[in-house]
Structures are given as C-alpha cells and as structure tokens.
KEPA-410544 format. One record per residue (C-alpha): residue in three letters; residue number from 1; x, y, z. Coordinates in steps of 0.05 Angstrom, whole numbers. Layout:
<rec><rest>Ala</rest><nr>NUM</nr><X>X</X><Y>Y</Y><Z>Z</Z></rec>
...
This chain:
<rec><rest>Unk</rest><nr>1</nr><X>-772</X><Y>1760</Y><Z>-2064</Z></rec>
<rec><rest>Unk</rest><nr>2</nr><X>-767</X><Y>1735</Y><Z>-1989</Z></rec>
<rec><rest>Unk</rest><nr>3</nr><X>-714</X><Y>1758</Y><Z>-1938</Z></rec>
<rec><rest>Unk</rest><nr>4</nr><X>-724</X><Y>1706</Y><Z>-1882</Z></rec>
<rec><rest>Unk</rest><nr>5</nr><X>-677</X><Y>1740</Y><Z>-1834</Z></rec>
<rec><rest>Unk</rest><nr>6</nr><X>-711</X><Y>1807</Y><Z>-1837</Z></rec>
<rec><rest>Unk</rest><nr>7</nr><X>-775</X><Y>1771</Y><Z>-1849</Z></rec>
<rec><rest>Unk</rest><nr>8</nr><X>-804</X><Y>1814</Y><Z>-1905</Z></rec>
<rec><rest>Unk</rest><nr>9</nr><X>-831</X><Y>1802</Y><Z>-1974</Z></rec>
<rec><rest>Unk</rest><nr>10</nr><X>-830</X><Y>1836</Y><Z>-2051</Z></rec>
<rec><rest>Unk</rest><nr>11</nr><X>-872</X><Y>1834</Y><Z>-2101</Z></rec>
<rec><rest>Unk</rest><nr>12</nr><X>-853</X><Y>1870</Y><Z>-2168</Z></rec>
<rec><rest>Unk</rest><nr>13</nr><X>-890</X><Y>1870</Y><Z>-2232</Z></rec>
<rec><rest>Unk</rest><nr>14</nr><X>-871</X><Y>1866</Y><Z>-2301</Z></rec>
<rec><rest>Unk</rest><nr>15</nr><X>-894</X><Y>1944</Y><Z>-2337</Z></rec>
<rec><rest>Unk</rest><nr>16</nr><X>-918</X><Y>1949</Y><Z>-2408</Z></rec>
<rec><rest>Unk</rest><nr>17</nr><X>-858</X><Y>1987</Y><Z>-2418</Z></rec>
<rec><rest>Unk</rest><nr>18</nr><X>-818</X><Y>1916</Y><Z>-2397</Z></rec>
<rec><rest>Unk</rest><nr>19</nr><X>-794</X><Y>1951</Y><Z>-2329</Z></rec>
<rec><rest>Unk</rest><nr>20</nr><X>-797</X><Y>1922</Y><Z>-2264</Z></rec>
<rec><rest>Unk</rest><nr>21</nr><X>-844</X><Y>1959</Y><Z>-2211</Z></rec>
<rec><rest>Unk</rest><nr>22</nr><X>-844</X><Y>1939</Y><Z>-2140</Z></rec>
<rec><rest>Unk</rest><nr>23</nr><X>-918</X><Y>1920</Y><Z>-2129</Z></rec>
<rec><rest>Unk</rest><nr>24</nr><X>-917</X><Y>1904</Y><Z>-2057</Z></rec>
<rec><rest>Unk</rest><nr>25</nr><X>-876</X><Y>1904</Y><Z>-1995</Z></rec>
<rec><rest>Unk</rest><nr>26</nr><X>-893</X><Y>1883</Y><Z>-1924</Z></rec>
<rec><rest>Unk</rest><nr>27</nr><X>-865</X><Y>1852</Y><Z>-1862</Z></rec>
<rec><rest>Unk</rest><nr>28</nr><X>-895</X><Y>1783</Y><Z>-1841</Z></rec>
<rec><rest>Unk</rest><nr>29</nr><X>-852</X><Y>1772</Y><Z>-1777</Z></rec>
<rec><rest>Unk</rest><nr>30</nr><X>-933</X><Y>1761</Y><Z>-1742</Z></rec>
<rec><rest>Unk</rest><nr>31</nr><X>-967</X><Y>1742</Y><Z>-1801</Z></rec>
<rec><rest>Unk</rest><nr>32</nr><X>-946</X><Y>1673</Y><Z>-1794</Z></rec>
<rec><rest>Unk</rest><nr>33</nr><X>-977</X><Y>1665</Y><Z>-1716</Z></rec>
<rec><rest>Unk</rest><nr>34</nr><X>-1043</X><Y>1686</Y><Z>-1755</Z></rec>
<rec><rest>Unk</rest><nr>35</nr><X>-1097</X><Y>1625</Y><Z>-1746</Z></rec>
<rec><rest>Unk</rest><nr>36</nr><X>-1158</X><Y>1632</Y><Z>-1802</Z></rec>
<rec><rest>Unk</rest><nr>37</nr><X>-1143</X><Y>1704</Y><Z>-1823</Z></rec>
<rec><rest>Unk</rest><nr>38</nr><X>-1153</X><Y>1727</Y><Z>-1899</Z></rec>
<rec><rest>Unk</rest><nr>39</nr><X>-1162</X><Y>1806</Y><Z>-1906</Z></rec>
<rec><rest>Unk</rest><nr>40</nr><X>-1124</X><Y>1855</Y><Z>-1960</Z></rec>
<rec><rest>Unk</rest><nr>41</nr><X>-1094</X><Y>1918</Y><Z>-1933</Z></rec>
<rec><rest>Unk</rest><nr>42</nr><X>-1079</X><Y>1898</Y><Z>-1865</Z></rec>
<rec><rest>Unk</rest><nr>43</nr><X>-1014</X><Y>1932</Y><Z>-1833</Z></rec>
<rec><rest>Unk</rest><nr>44</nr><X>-960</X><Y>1895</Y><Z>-1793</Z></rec>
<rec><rest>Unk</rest><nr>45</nr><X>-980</X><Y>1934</Y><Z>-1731</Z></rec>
<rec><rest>Unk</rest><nr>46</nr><X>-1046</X><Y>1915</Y><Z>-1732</Z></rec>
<rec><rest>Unk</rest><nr>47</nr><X>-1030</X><Y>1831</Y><Z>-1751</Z></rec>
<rec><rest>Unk</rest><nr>48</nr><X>-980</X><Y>1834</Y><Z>-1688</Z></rec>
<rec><rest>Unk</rest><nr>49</nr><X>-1041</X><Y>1869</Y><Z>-1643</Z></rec>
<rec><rest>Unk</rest><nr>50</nr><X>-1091</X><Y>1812</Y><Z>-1660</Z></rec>
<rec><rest>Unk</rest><nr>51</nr><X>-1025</X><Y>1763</Y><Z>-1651</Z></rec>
<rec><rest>Unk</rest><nr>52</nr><X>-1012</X><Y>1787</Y><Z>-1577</Z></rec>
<rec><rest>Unk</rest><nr>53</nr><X>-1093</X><Y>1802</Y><Z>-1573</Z></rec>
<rec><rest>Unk</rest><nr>54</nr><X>-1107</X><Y>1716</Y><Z>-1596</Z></rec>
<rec><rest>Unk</rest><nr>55</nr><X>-1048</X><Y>1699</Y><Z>-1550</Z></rec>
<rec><rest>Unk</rest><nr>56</nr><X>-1074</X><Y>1732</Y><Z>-1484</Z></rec>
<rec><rest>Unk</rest><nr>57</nr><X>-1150</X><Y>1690</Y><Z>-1506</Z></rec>
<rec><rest>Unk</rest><nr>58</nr><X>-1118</X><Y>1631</Y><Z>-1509</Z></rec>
<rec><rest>Unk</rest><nr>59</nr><X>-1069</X><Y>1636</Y><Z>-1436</Z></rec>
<rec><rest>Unk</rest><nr>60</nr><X>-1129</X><Y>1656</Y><Z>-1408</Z></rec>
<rec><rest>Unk</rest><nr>61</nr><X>-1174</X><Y>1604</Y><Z>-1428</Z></rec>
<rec><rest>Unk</rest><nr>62</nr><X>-1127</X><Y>1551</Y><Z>-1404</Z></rec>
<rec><rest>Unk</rest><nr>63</nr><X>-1120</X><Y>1577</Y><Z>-1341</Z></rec>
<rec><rest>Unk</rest><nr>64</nr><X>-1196</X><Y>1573</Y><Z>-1327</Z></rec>
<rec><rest>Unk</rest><nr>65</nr><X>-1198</X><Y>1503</Y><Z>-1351</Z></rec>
<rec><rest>Unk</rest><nr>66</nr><X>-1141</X><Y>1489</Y><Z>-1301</Z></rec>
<rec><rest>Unk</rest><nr>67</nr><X>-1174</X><Y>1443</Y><Z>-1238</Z></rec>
C-alpha cells in the first residue's frame, strides 16, 4: 500500500495461517532524491542525511565551476 500524501509505504504478507502480516513499513519522503543508491536496512534519517549531504556536493561544485 502507498499513502502519497504522507509519503509512506506497506508491505504485508500472506501467513500460512492465511492472515495478513505487515512485512514492512517505511517513509520515502527522501528516498526518491536518492541518485544510484541500492542498500537494505537503511533508515529515513539516514536517506535524508546523504539527500542534504549529495545536495550541498552538488551547490558547491557549481559554484566553483562558476567564471
């Protein structure tokens, strides 16, 4: 299941008992600003770190290519 206004996923699993178990949950409101990143078990807090971290790179690579 996807909630795109609170930007967080679900992932349930069908039990040999035919019951529903919820599998997985996470937040992926900085996931999507991720560019060539494929890890398991890697929280929210530390996606939007490397987010902000790859951000900063990047503004201040283009300012030393500015003339």
């Amino acid at each position: 299941m996807v909630d795109v206004d609170a930007m967080t996923v679900w992932v349930y699993e069908y039990t040999q008992k035919g019951c529903l178990r919820l599998a997985g949950a996470r937040a992926w409101r900085y996931d999507r600003y991720l560019e060539n990143y494929n890890i398991c078990d890697l929280p929210p807090e530390v996606v939007e770190q490397m987010i902000e971290d790859q951000r900063k790179y990047k503004l201040e690579s283009s300012e030393g290519r500015m003339p």
